[in-house]
CHARMM internal coordinates of N, CA and C (Angstrom, degrees):
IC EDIT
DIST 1 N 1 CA 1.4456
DIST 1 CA 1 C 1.5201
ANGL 1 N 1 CA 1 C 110.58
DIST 1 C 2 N 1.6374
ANGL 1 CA 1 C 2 N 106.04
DIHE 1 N 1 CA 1 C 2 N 143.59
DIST 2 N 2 CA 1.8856
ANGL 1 C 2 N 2 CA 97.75
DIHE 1 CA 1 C 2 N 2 CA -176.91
DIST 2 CA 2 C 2.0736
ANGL 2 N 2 CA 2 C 102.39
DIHE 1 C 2 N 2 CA 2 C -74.03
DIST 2 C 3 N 1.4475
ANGL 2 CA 2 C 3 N 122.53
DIHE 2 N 2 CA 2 C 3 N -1.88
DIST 3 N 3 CA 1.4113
ANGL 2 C 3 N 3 CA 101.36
DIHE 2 CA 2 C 3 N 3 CA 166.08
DIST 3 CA 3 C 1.4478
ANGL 3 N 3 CA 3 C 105.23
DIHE 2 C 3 N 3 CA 3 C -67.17
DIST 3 C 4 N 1.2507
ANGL 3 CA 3 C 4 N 123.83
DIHE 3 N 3 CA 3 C 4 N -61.87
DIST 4 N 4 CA 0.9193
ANGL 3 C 4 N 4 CA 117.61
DIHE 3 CA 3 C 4 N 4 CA -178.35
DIST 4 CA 4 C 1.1938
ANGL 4 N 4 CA 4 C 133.51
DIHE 3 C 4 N 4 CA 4 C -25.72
DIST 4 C 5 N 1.4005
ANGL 4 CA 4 C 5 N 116.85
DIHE 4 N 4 CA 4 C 5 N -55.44
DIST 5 N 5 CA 1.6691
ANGL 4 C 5 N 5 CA 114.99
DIHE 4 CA 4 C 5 N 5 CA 170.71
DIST 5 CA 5 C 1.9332
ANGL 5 N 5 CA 5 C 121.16
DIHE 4 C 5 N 5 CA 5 C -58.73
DIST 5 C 6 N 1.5653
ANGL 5 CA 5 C 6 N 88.29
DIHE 5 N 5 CA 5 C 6 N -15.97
DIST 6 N 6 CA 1.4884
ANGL 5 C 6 N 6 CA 97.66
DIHE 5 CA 5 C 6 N 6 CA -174.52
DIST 6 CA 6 C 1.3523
ANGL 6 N 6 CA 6 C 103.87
DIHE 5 C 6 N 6 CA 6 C -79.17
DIST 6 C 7 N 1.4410
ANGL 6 CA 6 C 7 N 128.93
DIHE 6 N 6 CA 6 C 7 N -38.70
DIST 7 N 7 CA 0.9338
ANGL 6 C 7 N 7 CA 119.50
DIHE 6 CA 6 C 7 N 7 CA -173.49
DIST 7 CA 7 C 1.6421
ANGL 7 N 7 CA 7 C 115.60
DIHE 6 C 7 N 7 CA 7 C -82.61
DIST 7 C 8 N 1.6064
ANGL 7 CA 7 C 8 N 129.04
DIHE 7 N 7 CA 7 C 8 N -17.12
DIST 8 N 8 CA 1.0998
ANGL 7 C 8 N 8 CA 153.64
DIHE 7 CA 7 C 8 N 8 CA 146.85
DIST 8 CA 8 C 1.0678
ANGL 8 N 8 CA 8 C 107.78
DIHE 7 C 8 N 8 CA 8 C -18.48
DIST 8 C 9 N 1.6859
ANGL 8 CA 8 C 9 N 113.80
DIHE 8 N 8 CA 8 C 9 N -70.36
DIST 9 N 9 CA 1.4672
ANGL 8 C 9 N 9 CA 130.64
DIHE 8 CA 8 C 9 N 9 CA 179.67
DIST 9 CA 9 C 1.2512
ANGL 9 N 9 CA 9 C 137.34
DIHE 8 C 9 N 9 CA 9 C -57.79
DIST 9 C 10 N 2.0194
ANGL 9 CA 9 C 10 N 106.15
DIHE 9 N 9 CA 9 C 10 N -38.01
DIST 10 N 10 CA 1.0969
ANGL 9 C 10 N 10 CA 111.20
DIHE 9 CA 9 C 10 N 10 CA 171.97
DIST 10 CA 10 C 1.8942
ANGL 10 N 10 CA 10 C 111.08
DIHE 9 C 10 N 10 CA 10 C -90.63
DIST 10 C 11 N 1.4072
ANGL 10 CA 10 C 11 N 115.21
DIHE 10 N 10 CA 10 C 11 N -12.81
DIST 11 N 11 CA 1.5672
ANGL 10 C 11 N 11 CA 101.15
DIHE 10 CA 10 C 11 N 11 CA 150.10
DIST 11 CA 11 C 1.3262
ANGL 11 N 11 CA 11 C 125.19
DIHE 10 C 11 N 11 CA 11 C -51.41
DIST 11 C 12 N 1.2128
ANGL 11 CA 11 C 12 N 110.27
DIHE 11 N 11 CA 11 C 12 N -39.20
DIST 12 N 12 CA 1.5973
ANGL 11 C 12 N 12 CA 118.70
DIHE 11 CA 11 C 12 N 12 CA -164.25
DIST 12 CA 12 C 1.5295
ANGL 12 N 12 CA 12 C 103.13
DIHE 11 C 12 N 12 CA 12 C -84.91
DIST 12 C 13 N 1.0488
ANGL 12 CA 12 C 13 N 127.60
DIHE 12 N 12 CA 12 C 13 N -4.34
DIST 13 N 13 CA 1.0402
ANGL 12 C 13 N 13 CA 121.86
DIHE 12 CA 12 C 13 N 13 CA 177.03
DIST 13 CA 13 C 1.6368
ANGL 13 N 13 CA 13 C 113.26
DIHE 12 C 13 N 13 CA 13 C -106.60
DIST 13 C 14 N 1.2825
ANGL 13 CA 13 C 14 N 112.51
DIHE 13 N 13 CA 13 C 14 N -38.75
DIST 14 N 14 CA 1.6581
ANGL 13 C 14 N 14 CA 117.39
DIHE 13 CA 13 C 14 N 14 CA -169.07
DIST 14 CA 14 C 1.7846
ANGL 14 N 14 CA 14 C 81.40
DIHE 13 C 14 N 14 CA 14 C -74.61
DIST 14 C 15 N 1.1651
ANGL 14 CA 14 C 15 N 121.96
DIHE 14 N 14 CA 14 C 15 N -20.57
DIST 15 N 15 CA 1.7358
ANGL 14 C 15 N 15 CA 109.76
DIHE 14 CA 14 C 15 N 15 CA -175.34
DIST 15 CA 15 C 1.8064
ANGL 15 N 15 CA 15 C 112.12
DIHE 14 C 15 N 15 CA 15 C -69.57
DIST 15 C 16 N 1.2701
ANGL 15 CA 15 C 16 N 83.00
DIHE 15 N 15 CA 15 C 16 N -13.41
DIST 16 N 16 CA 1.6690
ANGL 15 C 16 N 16 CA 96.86
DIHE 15 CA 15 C 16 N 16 CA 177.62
DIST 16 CA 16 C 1.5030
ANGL 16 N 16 CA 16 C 127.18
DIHE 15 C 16 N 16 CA 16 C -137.99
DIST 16 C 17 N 1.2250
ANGL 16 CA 16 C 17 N 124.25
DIHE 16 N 16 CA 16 C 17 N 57.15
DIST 17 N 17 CA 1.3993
ANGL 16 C 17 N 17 CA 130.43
DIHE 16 CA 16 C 17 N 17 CA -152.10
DIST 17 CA 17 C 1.2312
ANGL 17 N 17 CA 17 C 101.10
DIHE 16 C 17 N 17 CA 17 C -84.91
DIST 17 C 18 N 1.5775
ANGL 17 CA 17 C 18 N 145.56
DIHE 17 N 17 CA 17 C 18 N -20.85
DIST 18 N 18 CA 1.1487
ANGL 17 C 18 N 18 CA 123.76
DIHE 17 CA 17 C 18 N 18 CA -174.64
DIST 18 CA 18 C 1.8928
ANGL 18 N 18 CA 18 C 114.79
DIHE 17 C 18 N 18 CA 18 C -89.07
DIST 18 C 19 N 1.4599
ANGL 18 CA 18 C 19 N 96.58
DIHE 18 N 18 CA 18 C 19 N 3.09
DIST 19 N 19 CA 1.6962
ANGL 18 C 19 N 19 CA 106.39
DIHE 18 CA 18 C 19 N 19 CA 165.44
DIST 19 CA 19 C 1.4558
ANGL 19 N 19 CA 19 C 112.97
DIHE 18 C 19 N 19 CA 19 C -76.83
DIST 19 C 20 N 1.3749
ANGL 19 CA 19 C 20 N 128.33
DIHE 19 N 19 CA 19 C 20 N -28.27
DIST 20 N 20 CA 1.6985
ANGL 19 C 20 N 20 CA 122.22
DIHE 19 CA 19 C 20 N 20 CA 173.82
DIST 20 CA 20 C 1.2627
ANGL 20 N 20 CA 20 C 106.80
DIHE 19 C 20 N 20 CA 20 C -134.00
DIST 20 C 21 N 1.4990
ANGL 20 CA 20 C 21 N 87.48
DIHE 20 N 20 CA 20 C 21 N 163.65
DIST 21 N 21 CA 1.5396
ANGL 20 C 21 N 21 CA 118.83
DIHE 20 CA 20 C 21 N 21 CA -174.25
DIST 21 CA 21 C 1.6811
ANGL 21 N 21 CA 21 C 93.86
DIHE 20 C 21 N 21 CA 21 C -98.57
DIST 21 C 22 N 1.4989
ANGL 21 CA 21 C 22 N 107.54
DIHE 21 N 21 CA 21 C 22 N 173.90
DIST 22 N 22 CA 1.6652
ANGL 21 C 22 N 22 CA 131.62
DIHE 21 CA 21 C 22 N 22 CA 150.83
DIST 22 CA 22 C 1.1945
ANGL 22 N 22 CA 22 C 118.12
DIHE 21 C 22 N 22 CA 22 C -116.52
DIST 22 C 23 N 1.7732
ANGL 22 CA 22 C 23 N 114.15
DIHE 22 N 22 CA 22 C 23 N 129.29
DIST 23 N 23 CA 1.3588
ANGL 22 C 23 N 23 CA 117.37
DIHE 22 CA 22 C 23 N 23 CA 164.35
DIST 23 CA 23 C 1.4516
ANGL 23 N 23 CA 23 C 119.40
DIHE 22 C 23 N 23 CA 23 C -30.12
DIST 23 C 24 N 1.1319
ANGL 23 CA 23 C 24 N 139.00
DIHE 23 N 23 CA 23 C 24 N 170.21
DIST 24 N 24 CA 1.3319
ANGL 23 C 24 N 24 CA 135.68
DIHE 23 CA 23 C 24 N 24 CA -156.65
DIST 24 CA 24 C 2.0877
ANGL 24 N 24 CA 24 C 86.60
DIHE 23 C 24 N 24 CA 24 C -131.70
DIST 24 C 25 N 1.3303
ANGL 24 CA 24 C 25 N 88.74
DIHE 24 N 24 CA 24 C 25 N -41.84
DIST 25 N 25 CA 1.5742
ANGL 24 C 25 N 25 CA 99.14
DIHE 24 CA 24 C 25 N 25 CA -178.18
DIST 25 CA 25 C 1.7190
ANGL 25 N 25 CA 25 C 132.44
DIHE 24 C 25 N 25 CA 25 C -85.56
DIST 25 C 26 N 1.6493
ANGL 25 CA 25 C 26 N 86.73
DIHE 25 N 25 CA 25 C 26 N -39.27
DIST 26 N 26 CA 1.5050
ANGL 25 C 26 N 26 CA 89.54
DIHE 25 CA 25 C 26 N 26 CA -177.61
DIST 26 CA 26 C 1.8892
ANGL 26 N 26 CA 26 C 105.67
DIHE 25 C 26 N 26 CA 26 C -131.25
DIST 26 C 27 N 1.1947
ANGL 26 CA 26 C 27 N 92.69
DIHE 26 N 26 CA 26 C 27 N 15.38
DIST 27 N 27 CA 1.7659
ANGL 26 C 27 N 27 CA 101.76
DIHE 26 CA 26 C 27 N 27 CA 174.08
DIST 27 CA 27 C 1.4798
ANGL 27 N 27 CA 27 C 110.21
DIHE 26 C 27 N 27 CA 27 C 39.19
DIST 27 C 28 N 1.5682
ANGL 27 CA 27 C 28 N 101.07
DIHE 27 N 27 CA 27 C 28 N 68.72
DIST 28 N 28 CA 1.6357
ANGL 27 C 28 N 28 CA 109.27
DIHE 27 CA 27 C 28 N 28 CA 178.68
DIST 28 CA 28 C 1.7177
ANGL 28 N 28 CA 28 C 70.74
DIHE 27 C 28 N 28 CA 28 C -116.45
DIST 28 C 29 N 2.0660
ANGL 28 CA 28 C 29 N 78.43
DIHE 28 N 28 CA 28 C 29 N 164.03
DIST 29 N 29 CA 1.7630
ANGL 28 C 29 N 29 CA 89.79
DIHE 28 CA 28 C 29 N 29 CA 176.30
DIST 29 CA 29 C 1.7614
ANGL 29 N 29 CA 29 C 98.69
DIHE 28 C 29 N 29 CA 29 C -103.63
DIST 29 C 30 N 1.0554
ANGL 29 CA 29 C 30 N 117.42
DIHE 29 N 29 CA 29 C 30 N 131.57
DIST 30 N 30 CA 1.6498
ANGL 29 C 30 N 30 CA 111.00
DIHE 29 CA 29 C 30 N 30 CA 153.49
DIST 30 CA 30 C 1.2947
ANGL 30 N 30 CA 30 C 118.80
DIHE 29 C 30 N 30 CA 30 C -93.79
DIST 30 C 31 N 1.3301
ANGL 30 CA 30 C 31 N 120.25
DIHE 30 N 30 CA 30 C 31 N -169.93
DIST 31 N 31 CA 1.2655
ANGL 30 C 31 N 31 CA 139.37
DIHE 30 CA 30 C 31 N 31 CA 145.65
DIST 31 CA 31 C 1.8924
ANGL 31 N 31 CA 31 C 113.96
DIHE 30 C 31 N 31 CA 31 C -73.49
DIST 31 C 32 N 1.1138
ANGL 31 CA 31 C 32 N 118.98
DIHE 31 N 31 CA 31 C 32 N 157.60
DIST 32 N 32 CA 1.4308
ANGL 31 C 32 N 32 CA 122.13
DIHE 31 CA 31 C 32 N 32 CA 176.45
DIST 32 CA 32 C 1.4108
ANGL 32 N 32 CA 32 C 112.32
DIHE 31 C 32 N 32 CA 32 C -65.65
DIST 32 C 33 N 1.6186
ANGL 32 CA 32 C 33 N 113.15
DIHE 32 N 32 CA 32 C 33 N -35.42
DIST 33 N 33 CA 1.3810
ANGL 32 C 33 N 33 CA 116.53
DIHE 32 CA 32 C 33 N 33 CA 177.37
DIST 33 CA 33 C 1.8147
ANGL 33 N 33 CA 33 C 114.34
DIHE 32 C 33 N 33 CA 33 C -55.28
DIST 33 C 34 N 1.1726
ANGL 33 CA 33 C 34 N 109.79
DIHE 33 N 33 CA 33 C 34 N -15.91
DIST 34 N 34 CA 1.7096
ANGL 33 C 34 N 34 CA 106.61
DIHE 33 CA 33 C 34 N 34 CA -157.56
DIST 34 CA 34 C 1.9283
ANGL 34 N 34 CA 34 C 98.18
DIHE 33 C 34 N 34 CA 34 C -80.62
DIST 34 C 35 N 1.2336
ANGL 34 CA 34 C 35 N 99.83
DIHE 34 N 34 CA 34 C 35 N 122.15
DIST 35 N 35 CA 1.5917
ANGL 34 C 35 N 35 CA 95.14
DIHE 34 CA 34 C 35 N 35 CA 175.22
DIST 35 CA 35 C 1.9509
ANGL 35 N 35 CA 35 C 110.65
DIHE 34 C 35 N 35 CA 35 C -93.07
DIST 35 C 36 N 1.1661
ANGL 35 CA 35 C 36 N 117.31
DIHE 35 N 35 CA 35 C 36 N 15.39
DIST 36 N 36 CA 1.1611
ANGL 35 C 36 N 36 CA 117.61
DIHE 35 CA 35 C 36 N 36 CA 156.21
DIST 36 CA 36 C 1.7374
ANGL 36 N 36 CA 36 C 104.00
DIHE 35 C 36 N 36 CA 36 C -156.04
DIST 36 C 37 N 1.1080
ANGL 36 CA 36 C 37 N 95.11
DIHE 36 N 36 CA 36 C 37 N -166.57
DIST 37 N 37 CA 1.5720
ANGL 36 C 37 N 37 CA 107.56
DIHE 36 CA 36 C 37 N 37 CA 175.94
DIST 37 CA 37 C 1.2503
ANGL 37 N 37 CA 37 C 124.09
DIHE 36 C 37 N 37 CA 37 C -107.11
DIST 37 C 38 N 1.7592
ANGL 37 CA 37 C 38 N 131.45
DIHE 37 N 37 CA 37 C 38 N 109.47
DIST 38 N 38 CA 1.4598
ANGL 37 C 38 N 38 CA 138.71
DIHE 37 CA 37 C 38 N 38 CA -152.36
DIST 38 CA 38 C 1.5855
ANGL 38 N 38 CA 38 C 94.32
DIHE 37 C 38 N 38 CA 38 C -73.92
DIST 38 C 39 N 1.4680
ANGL 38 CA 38 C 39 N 140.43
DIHE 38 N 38 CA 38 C 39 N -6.14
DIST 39 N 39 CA 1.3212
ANGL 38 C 39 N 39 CA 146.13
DIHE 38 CA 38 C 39 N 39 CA -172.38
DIST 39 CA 39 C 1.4843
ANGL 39 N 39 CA 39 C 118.46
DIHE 38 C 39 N 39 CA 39 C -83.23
DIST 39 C 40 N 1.6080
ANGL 39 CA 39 C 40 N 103.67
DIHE 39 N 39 CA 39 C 40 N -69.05
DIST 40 N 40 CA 1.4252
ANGL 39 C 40 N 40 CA 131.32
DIHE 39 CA 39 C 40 N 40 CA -157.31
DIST 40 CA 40 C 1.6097
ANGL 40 N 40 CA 40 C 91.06
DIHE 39 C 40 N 40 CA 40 C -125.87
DIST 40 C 41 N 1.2235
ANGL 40 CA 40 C 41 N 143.77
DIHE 40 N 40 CA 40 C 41 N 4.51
DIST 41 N 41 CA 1.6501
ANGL 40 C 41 N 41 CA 145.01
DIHE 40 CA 40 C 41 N 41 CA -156.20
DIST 41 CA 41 C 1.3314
ANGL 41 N 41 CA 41 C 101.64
DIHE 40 C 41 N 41 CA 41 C 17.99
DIST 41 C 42 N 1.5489
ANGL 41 CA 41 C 42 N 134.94
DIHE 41 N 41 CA 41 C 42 N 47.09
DIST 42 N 42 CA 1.7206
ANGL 41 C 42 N 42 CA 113.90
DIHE 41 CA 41 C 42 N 42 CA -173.35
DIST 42 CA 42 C 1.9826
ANGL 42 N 42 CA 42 C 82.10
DIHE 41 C 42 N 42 CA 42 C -105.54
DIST 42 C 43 N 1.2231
ANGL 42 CA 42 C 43 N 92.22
DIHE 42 N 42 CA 42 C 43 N 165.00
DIST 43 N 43 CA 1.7701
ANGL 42 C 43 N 43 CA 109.11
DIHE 42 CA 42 C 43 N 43 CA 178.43
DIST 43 CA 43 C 0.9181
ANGL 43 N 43 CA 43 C 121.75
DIHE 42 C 43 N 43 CA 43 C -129.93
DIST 43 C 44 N 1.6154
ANGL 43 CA 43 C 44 N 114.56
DIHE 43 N 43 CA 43 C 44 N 41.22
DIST 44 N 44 CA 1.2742
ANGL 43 C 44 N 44 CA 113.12
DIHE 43 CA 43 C 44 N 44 CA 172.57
DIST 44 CA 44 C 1.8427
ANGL 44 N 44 CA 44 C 94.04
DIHE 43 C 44 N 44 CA 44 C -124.16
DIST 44 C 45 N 1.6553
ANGL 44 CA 44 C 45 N 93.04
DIHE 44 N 44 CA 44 C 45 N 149.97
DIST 45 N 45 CA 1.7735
ANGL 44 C 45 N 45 CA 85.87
DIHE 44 CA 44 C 45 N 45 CA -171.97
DIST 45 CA 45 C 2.0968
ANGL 45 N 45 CA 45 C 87.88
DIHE 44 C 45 N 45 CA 45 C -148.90
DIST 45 C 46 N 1.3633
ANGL 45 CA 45 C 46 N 83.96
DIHE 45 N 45 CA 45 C 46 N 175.60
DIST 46 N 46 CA 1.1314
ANGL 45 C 46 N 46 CA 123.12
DIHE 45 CA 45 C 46 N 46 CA 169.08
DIST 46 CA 46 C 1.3523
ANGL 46 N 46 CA 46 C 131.20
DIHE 45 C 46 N 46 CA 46 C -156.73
DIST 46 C 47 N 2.2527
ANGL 46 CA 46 C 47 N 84.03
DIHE 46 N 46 CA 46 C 47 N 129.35
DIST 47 N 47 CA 1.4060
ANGL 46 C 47 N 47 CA 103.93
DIHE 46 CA 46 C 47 N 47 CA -147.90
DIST 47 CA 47 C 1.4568
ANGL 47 N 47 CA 47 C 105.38
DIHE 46 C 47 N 47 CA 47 C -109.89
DIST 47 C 48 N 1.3396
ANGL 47 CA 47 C 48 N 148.48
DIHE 47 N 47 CA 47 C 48 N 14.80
DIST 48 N 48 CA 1.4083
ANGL 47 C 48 N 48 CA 139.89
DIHE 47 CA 47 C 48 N 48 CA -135.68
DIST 48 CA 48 C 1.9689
ANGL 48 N 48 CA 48 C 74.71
DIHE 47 C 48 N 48 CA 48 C -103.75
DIST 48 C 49 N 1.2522
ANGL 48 CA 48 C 49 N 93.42
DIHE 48 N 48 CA 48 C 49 N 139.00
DIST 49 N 49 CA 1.5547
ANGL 48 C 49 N 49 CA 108.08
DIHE 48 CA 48 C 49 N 49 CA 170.58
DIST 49 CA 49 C 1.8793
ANGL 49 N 49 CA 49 C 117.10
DIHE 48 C 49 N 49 CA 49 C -42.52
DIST 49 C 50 N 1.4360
ANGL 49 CA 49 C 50 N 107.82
DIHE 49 N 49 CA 49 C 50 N -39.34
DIST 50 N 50 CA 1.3001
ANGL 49 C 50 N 50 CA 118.47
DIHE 49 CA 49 C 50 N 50 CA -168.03
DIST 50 CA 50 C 1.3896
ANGL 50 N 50 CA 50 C 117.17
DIHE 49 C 50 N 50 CA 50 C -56.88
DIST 50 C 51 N 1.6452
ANGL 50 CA 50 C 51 N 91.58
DIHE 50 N 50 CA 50 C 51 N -34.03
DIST 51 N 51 CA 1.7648
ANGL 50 C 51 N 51 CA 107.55
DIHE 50 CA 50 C 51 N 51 CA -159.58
DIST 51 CA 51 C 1.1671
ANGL 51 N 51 CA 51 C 110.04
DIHE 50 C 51 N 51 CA 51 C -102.89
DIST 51 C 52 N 1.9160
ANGL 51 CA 51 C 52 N 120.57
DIHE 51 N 51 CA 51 C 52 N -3.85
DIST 52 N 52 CA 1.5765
ANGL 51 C 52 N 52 CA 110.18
DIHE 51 CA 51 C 52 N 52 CA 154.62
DIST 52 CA 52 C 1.2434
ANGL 52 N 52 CA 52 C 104.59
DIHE 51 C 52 N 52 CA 52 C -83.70
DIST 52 C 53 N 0.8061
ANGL 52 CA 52 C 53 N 113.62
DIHE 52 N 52 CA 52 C 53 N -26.74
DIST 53 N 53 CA 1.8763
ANGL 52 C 53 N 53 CA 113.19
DIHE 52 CA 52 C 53 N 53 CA -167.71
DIST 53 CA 53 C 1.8292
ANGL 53 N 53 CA 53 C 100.37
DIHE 52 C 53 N 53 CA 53 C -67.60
DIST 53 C 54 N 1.3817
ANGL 53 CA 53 C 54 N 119.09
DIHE 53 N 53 CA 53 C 54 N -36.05
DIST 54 N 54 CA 1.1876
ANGL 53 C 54 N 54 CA 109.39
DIHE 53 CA 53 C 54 N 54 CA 169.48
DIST 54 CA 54 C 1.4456
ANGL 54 N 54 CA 54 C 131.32
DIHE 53 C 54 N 54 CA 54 C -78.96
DIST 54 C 55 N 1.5964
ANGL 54 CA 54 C 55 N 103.83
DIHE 54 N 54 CA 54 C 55 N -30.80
DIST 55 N 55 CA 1.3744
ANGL 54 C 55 N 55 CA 101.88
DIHE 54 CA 54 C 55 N 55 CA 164.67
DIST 55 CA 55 C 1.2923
ANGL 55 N 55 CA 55 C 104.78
DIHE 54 C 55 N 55 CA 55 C -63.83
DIST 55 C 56 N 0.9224
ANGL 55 CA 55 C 56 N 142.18
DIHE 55 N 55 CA 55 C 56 N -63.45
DIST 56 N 56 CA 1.7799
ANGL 55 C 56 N 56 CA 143.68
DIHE 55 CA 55 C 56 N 56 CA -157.63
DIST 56 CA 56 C 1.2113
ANGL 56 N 56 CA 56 C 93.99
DIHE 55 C 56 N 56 CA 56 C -47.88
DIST 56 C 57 N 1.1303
ANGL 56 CA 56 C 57 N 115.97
DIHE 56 N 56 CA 56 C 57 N -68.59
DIST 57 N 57 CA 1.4379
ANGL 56 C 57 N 57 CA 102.79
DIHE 56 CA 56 C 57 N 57 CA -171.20
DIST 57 CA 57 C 1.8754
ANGL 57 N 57 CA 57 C 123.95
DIHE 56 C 57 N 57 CA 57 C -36.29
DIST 57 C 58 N 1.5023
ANGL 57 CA 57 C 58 N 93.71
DIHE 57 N 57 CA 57 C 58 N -54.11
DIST 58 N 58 CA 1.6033
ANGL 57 C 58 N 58 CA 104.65
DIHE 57 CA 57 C 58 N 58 CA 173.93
DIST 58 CA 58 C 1.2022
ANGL 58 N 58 CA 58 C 111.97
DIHE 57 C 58 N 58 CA 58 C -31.70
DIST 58 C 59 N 1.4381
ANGL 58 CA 58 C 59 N 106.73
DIHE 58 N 58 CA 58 C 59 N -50.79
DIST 59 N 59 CA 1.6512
ANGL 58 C 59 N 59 CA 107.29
DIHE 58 CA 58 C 59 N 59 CA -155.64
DIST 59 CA 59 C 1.0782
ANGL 59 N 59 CA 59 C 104.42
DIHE 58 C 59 N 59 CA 59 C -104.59
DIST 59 C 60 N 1.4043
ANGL 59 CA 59 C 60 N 116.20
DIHE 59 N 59 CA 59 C 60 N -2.03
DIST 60 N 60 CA 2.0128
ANGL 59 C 60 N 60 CA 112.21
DIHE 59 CA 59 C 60 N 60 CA 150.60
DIST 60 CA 60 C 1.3371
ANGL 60 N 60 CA 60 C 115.17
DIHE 59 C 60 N 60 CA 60 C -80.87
DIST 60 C 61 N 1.0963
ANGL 60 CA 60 C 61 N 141.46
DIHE 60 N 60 CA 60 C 61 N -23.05
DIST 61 N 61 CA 1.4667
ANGL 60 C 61 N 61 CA 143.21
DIHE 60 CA 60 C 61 N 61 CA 157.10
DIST 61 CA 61 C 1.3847
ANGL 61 N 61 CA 61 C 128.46
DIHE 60 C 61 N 61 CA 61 C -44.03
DIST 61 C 62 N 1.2895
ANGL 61 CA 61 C 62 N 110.50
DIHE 61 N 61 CA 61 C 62 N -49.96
DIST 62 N 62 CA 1.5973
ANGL 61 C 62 N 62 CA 96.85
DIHE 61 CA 61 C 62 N 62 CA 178.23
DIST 62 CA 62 C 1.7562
ANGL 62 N 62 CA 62 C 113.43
DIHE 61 C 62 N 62 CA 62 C -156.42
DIST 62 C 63 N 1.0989
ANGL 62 CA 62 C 63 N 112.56
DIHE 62 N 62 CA 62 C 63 N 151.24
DIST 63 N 63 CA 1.4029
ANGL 62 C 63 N 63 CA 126.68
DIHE 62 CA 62 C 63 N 63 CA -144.87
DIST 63 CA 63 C 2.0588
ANGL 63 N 63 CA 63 C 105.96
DIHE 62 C 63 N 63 CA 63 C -39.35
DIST 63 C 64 N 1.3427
ANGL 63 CA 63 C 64 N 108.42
DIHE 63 N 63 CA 63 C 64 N -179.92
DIST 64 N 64 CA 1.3468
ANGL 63 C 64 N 64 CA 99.20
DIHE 63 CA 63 C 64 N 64 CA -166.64
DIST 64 CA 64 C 1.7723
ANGL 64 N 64 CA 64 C 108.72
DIHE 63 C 64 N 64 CA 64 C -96.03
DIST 64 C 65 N 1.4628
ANGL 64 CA 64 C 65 N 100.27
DIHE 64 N 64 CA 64 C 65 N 159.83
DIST 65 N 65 CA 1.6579
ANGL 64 C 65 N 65 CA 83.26
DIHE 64 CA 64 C 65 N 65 CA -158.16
DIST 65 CA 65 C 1.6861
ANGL 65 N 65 CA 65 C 89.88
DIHE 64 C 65 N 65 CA 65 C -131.12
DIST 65 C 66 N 1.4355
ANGL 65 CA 65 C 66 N 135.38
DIHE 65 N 65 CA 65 C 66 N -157.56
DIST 66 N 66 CA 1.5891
ANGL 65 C 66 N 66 CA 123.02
DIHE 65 CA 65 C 66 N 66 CA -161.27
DIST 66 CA 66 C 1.8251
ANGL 66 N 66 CA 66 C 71.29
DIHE 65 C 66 N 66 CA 66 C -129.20
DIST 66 C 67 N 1.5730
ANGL 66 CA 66 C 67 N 95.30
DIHE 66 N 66 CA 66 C 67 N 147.14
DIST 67 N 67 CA 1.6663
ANGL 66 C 67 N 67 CA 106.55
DIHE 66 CA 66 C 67 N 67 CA -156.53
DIST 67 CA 67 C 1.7320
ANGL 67 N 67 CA 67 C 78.81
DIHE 66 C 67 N 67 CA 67 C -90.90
DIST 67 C 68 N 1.4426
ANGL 67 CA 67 C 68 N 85.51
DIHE 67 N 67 CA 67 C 68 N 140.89
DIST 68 N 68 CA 2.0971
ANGL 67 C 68 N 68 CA 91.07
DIHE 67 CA 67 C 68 N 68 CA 171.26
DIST 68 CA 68 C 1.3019
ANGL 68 N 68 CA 68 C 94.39
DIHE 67 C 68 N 68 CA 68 C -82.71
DIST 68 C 69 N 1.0428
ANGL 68 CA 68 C 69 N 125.73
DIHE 68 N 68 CA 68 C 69 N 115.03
DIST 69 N 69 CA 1.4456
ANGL 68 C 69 N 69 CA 144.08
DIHE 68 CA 68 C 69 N 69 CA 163.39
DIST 69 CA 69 C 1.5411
ANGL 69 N 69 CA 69 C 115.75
DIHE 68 C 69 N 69 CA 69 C -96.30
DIST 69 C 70 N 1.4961
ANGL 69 CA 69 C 70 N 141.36
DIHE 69 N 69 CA 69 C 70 N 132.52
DIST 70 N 70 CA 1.0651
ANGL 69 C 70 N 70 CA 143.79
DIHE 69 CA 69 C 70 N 70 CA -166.80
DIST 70 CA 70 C 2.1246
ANGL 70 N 70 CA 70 C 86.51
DIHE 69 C 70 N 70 CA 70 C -119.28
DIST 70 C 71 N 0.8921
ANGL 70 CA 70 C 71 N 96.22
DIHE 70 N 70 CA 70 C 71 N 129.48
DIST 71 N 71 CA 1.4596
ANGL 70 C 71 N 71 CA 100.51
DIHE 70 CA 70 C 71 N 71 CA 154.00
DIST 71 CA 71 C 1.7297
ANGL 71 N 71 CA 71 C 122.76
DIHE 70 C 71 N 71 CA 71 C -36.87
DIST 71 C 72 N 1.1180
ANGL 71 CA 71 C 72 N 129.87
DIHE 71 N 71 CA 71 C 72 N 139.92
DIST 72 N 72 CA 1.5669
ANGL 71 C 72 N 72 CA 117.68
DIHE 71 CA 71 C 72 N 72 CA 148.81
DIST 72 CA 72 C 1.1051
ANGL 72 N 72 CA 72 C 97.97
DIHE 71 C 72 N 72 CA 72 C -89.38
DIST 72 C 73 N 1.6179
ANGL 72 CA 72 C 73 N 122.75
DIHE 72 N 72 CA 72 C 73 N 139.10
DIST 73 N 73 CA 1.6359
ANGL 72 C 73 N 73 CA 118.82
DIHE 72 CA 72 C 73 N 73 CA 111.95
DIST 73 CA 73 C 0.7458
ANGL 73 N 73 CA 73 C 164.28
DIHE 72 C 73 N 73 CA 73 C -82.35
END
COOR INIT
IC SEED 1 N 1 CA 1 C
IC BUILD
């Protein structure tokens, strides 16, 4: 099942939280390397270990959904 891999992913990731950040805008996870966001392109993030581990989790829980993205202007 694709939860399954989701939840796969977000183990593998909260197992390693100081490798990614969270979108600030559209709460995608990157890698630390990403100098913007391949989703929403915004560049502002948040990195504190706690708060990938909680997003991940989120988005290992339940199926994938279209990120509400607001425009910048």
């Amino acid at each position: 099942m694709k939860s399954d891999k989701r939840s796969e992913a977000a183990a593998a990731i909260a197992s390693k939280p100081e490798k990614y950040k969270v979108c600030d805008q559209c709460e995608s996870i990157m890698t630390k390397s990403a100098a913007h966001c391949v989703i929403c392109h915004s560049y502002r993030w948040r990195e504190e270990s706690a708060e990938v581990i909680r997003v991940a989790h989120l988005l290992g829980s339940r199926p994938p959904i279209l990120a509400p993205v607001t425009p910048r202007i």
